[in-house]
C-alpha positions in Angstrom: 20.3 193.1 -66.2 19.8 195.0 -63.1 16.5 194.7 -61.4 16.7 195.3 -57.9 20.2 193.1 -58.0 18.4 190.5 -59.0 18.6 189.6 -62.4 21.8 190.1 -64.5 22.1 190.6 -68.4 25.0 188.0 -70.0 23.7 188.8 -73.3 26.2 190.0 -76.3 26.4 189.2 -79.8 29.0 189.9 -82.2 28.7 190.3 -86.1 29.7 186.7 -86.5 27.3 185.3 -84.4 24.3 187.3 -85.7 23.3 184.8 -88.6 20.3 183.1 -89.9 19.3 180.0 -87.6 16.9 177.3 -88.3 13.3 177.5 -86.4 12.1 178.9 -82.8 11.4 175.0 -81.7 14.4 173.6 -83.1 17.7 172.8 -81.2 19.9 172.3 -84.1 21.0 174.2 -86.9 20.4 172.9 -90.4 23.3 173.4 -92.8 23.0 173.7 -96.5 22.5 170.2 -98.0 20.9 168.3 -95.1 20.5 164.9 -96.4 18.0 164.3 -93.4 17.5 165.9 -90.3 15.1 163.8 -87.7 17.1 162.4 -84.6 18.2 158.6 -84.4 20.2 156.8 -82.4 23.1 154.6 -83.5 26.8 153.6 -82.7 30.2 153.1 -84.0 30.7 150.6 -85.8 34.5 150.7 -86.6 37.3 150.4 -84.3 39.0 154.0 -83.1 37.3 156.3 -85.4 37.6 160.4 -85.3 35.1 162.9 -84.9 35.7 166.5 -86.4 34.6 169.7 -86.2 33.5 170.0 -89.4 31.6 167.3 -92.8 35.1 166.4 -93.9 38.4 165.0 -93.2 40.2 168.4 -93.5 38.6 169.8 -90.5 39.9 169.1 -86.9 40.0 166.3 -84.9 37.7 166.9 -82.1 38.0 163.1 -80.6 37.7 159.2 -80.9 35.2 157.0 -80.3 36.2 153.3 -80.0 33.5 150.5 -81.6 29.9 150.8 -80.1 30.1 154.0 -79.1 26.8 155.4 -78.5 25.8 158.2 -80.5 22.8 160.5 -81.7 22.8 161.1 -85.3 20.9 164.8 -85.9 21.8 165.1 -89.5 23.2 163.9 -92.4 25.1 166.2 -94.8 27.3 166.4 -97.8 30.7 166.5 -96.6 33.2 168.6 -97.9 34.7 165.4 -99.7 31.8 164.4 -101.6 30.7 161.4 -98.6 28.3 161.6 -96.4 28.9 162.7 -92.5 26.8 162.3 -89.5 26.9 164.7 -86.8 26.3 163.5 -83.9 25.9 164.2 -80.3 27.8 161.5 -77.9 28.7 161.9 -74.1 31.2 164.2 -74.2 30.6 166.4 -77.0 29.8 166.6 -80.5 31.0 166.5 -83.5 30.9 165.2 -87.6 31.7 161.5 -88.2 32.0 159.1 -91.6 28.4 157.9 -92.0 29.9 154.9 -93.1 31.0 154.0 -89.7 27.5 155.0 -88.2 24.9 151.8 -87.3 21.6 153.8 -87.1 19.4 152.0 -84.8 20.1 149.7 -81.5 18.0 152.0 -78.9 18.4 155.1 -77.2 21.9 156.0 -76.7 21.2 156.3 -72.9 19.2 155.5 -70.3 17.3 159.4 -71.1 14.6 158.9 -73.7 14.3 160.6 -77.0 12.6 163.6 -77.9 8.8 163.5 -77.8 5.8 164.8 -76.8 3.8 163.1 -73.9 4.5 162.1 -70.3 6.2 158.7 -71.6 9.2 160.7 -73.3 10.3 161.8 -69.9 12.3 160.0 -67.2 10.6 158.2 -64.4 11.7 160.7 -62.1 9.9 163.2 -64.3 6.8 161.4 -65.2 5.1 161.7 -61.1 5.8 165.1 -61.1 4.2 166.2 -65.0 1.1 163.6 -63.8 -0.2 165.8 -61.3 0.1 169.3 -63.7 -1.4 167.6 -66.7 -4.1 166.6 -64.4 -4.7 170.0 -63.1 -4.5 171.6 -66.4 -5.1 169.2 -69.5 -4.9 172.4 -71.3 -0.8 172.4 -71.0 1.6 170.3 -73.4 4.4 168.8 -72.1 7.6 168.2 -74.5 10.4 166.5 -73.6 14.1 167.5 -75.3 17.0 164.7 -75.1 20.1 167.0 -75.0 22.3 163.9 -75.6 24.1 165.7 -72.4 26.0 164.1 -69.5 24.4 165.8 -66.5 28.0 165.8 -64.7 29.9 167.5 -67.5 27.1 169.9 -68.0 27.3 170.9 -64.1 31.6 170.9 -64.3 30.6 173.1 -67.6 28.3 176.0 -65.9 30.8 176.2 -63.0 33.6 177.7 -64.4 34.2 180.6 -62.5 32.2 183.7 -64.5 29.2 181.8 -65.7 27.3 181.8 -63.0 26.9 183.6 -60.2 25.2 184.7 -56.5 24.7 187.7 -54.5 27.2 188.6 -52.1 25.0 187.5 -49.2 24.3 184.6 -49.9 25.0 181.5 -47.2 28.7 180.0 -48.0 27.2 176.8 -49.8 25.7 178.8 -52.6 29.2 180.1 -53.4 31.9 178.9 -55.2 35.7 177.6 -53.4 37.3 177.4 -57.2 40.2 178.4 -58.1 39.6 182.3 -58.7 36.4 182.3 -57.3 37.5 182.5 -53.3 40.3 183.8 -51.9 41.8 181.7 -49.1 44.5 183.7 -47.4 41.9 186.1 -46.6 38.4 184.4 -46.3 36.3 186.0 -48.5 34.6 185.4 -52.1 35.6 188.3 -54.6 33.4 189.9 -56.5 33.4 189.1 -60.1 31.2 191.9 -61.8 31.7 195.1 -59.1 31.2 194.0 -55.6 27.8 192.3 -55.3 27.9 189.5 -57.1 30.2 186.1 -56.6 30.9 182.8 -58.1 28.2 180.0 -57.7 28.8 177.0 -56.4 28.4 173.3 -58.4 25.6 172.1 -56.1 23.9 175.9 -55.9 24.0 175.0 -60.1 22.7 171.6 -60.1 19.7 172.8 -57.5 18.5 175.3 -60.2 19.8 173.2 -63.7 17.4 170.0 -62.4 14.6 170.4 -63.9 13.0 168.3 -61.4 13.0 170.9 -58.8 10.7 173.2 -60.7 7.7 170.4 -62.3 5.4 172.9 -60.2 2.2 175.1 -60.7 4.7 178.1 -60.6 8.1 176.7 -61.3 7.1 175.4 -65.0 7.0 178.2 -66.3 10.6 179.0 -67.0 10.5 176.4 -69.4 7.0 177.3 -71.4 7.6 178.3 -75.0 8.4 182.0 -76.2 7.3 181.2 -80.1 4.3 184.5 -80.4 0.9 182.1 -81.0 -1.7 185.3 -82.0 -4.9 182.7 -81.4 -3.1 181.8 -78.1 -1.9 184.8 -76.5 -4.2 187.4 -77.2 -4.5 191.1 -76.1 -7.0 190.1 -73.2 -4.7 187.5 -71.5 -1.7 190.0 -71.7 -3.8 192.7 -70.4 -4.3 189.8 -67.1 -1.1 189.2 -67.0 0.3 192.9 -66.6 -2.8 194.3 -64.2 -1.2 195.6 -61.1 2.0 196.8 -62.9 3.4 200.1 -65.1 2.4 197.4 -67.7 -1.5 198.4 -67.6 -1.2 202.0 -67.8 0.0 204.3 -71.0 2.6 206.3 -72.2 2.7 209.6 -73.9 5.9 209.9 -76.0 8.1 212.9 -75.2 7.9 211.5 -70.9 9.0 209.3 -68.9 7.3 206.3 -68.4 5.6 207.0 -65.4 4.1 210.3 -66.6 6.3 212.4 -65.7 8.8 215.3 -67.5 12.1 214.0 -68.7 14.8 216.4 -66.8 17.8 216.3 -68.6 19.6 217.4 -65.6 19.6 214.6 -63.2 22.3 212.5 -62.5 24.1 209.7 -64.3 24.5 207.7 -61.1 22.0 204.8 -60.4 21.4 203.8 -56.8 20.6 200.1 -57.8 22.7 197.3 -57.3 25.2 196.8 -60.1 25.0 193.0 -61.1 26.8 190.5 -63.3 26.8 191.3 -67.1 27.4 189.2 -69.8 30.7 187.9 -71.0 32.7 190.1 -72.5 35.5 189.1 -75.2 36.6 190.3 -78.4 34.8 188.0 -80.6 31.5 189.6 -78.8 32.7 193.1 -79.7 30.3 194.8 -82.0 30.9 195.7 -85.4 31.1 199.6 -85.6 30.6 199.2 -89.0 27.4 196.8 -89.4 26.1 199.9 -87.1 26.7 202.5 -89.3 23.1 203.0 -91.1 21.0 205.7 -90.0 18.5 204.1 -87.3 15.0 203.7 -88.7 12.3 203.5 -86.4 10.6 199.9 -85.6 7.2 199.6 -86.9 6.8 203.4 -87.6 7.4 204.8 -84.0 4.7 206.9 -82.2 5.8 210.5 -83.0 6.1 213.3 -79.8 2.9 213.6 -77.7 1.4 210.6 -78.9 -0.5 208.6 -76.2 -0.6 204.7 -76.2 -0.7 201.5 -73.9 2.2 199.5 -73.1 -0.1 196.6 -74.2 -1.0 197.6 -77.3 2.9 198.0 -77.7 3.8 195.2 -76.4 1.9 193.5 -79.2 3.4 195.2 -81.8 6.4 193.8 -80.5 5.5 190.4 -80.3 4.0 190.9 -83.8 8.0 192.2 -84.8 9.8 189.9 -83.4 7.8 186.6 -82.8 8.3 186.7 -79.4 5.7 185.9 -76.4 4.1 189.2 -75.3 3.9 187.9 -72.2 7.0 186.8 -72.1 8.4 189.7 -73.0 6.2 191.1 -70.1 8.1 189.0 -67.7 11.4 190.4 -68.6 10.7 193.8 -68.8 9.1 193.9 -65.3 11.9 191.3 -63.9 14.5 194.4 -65.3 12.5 197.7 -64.4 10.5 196.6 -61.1 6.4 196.0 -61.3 6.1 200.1 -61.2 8.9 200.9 -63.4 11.3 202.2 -61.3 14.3 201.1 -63.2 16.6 203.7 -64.2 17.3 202.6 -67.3 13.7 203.7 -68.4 13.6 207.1 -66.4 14.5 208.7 -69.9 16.8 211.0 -67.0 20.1 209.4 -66.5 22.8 212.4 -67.1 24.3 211.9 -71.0 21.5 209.4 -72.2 18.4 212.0 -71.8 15.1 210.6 -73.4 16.9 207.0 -74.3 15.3 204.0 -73.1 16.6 200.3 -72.7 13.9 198.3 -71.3 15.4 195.0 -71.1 18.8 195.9 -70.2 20.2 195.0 -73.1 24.1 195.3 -73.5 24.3 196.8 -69.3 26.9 195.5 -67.6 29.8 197.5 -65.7 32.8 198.8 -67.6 35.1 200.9 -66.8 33.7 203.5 -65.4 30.6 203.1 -66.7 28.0 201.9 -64.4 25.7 198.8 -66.1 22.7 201.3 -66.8 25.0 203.8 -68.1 26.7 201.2 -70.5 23.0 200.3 -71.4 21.9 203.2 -72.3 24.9 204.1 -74.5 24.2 201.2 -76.5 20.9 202.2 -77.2 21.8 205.5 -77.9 23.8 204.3 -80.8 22.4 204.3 -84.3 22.5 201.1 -86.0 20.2 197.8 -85.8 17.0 197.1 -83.9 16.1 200.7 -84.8 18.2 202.7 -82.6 18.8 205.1 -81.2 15.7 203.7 -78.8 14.7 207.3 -77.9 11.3 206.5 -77.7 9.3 203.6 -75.3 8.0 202.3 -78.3 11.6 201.9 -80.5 13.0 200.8 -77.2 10.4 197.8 -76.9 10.0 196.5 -80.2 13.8 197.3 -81.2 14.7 195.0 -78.0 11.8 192.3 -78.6 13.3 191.8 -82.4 17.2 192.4 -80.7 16.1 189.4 -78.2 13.9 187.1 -81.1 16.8 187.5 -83.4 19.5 186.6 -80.5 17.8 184.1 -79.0 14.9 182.5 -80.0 15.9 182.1 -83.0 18.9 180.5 -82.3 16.7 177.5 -80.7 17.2 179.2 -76.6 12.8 179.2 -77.0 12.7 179.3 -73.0 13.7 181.2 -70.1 16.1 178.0 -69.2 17.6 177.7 -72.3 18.7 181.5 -72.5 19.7 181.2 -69.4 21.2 177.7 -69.6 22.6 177.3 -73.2 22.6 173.1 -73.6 21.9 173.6 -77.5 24.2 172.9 -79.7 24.9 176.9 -80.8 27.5 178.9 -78.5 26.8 176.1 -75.7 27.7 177.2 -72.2 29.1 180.5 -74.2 25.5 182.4 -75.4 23.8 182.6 -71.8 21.2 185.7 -71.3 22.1 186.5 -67.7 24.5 185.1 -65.2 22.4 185.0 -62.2 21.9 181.6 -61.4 18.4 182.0 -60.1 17.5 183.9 -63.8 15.2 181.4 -65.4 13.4 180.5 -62.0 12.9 184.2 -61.1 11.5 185.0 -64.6 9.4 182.2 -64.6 8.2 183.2 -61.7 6.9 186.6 -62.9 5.0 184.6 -65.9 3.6 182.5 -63.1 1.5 185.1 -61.8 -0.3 185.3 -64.8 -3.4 183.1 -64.2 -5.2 183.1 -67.3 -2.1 180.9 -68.6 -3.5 178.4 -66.2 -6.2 177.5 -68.5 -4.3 178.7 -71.6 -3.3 176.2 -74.1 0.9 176.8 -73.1 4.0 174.2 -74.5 6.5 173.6 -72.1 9.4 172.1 -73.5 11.9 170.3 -70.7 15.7 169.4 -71.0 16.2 165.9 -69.8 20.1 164.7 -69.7 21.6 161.6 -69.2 23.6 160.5 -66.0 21.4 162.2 -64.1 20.5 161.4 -60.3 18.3 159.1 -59.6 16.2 161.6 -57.1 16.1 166.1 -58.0 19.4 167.6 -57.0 19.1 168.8 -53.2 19.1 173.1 -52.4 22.4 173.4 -50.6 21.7 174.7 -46.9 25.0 175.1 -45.1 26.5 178.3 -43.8 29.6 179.3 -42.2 33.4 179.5 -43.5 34.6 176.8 -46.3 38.1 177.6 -45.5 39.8 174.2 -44.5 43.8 174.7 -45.4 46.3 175.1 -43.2 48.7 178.0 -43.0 51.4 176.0 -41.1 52.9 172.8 -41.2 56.0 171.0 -39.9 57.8 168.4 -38.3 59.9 169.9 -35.3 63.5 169.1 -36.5 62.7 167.4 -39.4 62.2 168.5 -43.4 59.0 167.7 -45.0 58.7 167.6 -48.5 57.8 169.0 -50.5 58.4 172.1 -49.0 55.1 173.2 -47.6 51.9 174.8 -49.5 48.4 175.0 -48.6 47.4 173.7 -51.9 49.6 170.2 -51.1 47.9 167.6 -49.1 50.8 164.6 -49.4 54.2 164.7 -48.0 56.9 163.0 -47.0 59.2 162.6 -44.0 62.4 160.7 -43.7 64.1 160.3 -39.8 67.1 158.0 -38.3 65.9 154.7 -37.3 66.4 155.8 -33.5 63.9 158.0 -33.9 60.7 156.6 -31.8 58.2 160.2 -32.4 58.0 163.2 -33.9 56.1 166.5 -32.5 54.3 167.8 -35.5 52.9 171.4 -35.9 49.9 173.0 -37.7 47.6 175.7 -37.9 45.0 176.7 -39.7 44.4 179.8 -42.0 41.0 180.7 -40.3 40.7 180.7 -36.2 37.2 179.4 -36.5 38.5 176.3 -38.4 39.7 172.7 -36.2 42.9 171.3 -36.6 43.2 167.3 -35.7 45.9 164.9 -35.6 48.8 167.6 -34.4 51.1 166.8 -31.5 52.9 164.0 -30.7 53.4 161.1 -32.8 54.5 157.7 -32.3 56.6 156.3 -35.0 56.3 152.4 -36.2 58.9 150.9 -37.8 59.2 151.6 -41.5 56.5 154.3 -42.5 53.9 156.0 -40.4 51.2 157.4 -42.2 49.8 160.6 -39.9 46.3 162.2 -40.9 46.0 166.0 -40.0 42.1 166.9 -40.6 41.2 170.4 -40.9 37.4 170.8 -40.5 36.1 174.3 -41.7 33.5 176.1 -40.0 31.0 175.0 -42.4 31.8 171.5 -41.6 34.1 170.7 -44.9 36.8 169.1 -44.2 40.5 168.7 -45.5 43.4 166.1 -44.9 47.2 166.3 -45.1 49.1 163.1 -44.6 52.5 163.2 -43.6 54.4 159.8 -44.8 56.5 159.4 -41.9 59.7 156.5 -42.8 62.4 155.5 -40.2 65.7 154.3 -41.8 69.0 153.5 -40.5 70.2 156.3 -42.8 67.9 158.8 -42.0 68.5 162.1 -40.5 68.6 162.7 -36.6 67.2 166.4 -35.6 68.5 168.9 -37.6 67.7 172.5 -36.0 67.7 173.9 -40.0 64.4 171.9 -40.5 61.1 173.7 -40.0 57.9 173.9 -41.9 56.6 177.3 -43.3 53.7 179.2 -44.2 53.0 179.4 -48.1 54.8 182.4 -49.5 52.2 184.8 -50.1 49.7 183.0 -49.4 48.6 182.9 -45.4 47.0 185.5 -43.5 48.1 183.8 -40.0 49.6 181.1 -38.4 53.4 183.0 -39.0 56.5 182.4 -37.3 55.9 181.9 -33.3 58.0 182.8 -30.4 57.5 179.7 -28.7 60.2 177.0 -29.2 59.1 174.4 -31.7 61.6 170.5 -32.5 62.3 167.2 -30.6 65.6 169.7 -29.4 62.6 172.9 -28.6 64.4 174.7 -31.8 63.0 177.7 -32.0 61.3 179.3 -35.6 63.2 182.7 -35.7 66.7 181.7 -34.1 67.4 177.7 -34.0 68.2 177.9 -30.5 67.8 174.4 -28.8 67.7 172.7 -25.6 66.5 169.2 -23.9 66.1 165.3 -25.4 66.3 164.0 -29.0 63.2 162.2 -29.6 65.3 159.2 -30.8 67.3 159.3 -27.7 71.3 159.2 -29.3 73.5 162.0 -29.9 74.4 161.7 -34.3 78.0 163.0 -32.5 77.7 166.1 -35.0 78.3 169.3 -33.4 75.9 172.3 -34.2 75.7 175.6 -32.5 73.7 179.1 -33.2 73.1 182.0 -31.3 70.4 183.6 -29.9 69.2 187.2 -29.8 70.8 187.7 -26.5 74.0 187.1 -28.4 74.1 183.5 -26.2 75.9 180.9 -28.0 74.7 177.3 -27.7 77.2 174.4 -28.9 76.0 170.3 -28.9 78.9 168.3 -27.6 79.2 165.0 -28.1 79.0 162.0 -25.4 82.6 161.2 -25.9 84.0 165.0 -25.3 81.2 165.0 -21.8 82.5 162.8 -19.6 79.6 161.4 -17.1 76.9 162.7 -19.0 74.1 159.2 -19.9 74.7 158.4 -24.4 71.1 158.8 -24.3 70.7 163.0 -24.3 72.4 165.6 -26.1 74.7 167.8 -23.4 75.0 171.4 -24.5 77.7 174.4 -23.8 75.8 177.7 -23.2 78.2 180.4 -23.6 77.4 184.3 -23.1 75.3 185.6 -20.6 75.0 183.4 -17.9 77.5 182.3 -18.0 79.0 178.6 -19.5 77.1 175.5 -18.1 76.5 171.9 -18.9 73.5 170.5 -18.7 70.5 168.5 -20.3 
């Protein structure tokens, strides 16, 4: 979707996934020989017992569950063995089970309630919050859904990188630090659909999936019903909702849709942002083939010249495709802007002259095909939802019956649950829009409407278990995340492993003799603190040493270095140096100053002054420096005079030859 870069389409559907699902208000699909399908609750009553994918022991093991096991029957069936199975929802999944090692009954199989309809189905921390909107308007319904979900899982599940995402802008804690979503050598978040949109972050996620946050006047409504009620949501509320906007006015077939001539001529560039389109994998790919049919026009499309509202449209459409009108209101002026400025309804765009994709179906960036561009080519295409949508009207009902079929159908009846997919169809996978402030802005748009104020309107509200006590909090902090280091060492000493950002434990081993260590470390980013560098004092046996890096943003990080003295250990050794991770750090390389308990230096080994342990090993090591200077240890016994307790070196080159300390 790309409205202003605000709201993103994520929507595509393969062949495979385009079949027949069970009702608009139900979440589950009901298979062919359903024994029964009404929810229960029940456990395990066997000792290690396997849930599959599938009514039957040939299907796959999907997991375990040990005795007592909570679980949620949905259905029974006729397995493929000629038993019964359960499936069942349990934290953690779902799945097909034995029934005979299902106990129906025992209460709720968490502490969320059960589906139902009334303010005592929800949670406490829901019930407050519902109180004072049922009061205001007794009109509404409030129905409360049991996903049988863990709230954590469902939060680790929406943040993988590419599900959700925020504009570029955005402060640093709405944006994600996982792996793939932020680059750490170099600071910055990379854009994962062109250049304007980035990963979200878990708590940015969790502020917008709490359905807590939005039990408002205006927040509701992402979550009211999109089932088409014709004694409920009539011409004359639709007409209130849409005053103001492109909405109200008409259309005359053969022009664009704000009067005007459609120029072939103008260019296929779109100066709106490009945002985040919808998965793309080979399973989604279309079927050429299922497209093949000549298009035939959606409810008898207006021919040239003919003059009509975009209401009286947009209740054909609803008619078509059982779909809100208002709703699909909402998403048209979410996509095109309140006047209808979108490009992918100028009927202009170089290549796609007099096509029409109102709700932005199938636009996301690829190749070198801008979103509106790839939009507008698949509704060019002949094949289902009547196209080629070369009309306003083919283009609205086609895409209300596209987005019914897709969605609605498939149980995702409000603007949450197309955005967040917690059914048991595709979940996680079959999300409109990646946007992570979709559903809310959406709703938003349906808020405005304020003849559904007094409207009889369903809202039907996810509630998940493990859920915090109190709404998930609207992340505020700003400034850098970056909290590695780019450097880390122990002068004259190997660490191990060898060094990497991405390792926080290591390991030191020195001589017994050895009283303290100089340790050095920098961080990737200059605006970041590093603590606990310097010199360190060294009990006997292990010294743990803590270096915190505190980002910008106030995260912090913590290497430990597990310093252990032995008898056997190594005295300095002018080889040993920490690194920067190969290919990985954008500063804190090599310095010219001279770094070791002997002042080795990074880029030649040269070394001068006092062990830190105080006694010469009696080894003998010598390098040279860039002045072509050699420098040889000598031993105590070869220096007569010189105290055991410092390391007396031979300087040879220029300069001359010296002892000294």
């Amino acid at each position: 979707m790309i409205n202003r870069g605000k709201i993103k389409i994520a929507a595509v559907l393969g062949a495979a996934l385009m079949t027949a699902f069970s009702p608009a208000a139900a979440l589950f699909r009901e298979p062919a020989g359903t024994v029964f399908a009404a929810e229960q609750a029940g456990s395990v009553n066997a000792t290690n017992v396997n849930v599959r994918s599938g009514p039957g022991t040939s299907y796959s093991k999907v997991a375990v569950l040990s005795r007592n096991a909570r679980v949620t029957v949905t259905e029974q069936v006729a397995g493929t063995d000629g038993n019964s199975w359960d499936h069942i929802r349990f934290d953690g999944g779902e799945g097909y089970i034995s029934a005979q090692y299902v106990k129906i009954g025992g209460g709720s199989t968490s502490s969320a309630p059960s589906s139902g309809t009334g303010l005592s189905a929800f949670p406490a921390s829901y019930q407050s919050l519902l109180g004072k909107l049922q009061k205001a308007h007794p009109n509404w319904t409030f129905k409360a859904v049991n996903t049988g979900l863990d709230w954590n899982t469902v939060i680790s599940e929406e943040s993988k990188v590419g599900r959700n995402m925020v504009e570029r802008n955005s402060i640093s804690s709405w944006k994600s630090t996982a792996e793939g979503a932020y680059d750490w050598s170099s600071g910055t978040w990379p854009g994962l659909d062109g250049s304007t949109w980035v990963a979200a972050s878990s708590e940015i996620i969790a502020y917008y999936m709490d359905p807590r946050n939005f039990l408002t006047e205006r927040g509701i409504f992402q979550f009211m019903e999109q089932s088409y009620d014709s004694s409920a949501q009539t011409r004359e509320l639709l007409s209130r909702m849409v005053s103001g906007t492109f909405l109200a006015g008409s259309v005359t077939e053969g022009s664009t849709p704000s009067g005007g001539t459609a120029s072939a001529g103008n260019s296929g560039s779109s100066s709106e942002p490009q945002g985040p389109g919808r998965e793309t994998t080979a399973a989604a790919a279309e079927s050429t083939a299922a497209e093949s049919a000549a298009a035939q026009g959606p409810d008898a499309a207006a021919a040239s010249g003919t003059t009509e509202t975009y209401v009286d449209i947009l209740m054909d459409a609803a008619s078509e495709s059982g779909v809100n009108p208002c709703m699909l209101a909402a998403m048209i002026l979410e996509e095109q802007g309140n006047q209808g400025t979108g490009s992918s309804i100028s009927g202009t765009v170089g290549g796609y002259s007099g096509i029409y994709n109102f709700f932005n179906i199938e636009a996301y960036t690829a190749g070198s095909m801008s979103a509106v561009q790839r939009g507008l080519w698949w509704a060019s295409q002949p094949g289902t939802y009547g196209r080629p949508w070369n009309t306003v009207r083919r283009a609205i009902v086609g895409g209300a019956e596209w987005y019914g079929e897709n969605y609605l159908s498939r149980g995702q009846s409000t603007l949450y649950l197309k955005k967040y997919n917690v059914t048991s169809s595709s979940r996680y996978q079959h999300q409109y829009m990646t946007n992570v402030e979709g559903a809310y802005e959406e709703g938003m748009v349906l808020s405005k409407n304020s003849a559904l104020l007094d409207s009889a309107v369903t809202f039907t509200i996810p509630v998940y278990s493990g859920m915090p006590e109190t709404a998930c909090a609207k992340p505020a902090g700003d400034g850098s995340p970056n909290n590695k280091l780019s450097r880390l060492a122990v002068e004259g000493f190997a660490i191990s492993p060898s060094f990497d950002r991405d390792t926080e434990n290591y390991t030191v081993s020195v001589n017994s003799s050895v009283t303290s260590v100089n340790i050095d470390a920098s961080a990737i980013d200059q605006k970041a603190k590093v603590s606990g560098a310097g010199t360190a004092s060294l009990a006997d046996g292990t010294t743990k040493v803590t270096i915190t890096v505190t980002a910008q943003n106030g995260a912090v990080r913590s290497y430990v270095l597990s310093i252990t003295r032995s008898d056997g250990g190594p005295l300095f050794s002018n080889s040993a140096s920490g690194a920067s991770t190969p290919g990985k750090t954008s500063s804190g390389s090599s310095s010219s100053e001279a770094v070791g308990p002997g002042r080795v230096t990074a880029s030649s080994g040269t070394s001068s002054g006092k062990t830190s342990g105080g006694k010469s090993s009696g080894s003998t090591t010598s390098s040279s420096t860039s002045a072509g200077t050699s420098v040889k240890i000598i031993s105590p016994a070869d220096s007569a005079g010189s105290s055991s307790n410092y390391h007396v070196w031979r300087v040879s080159g220029p300069g001359g030859s010296k002892l000294g300390e």
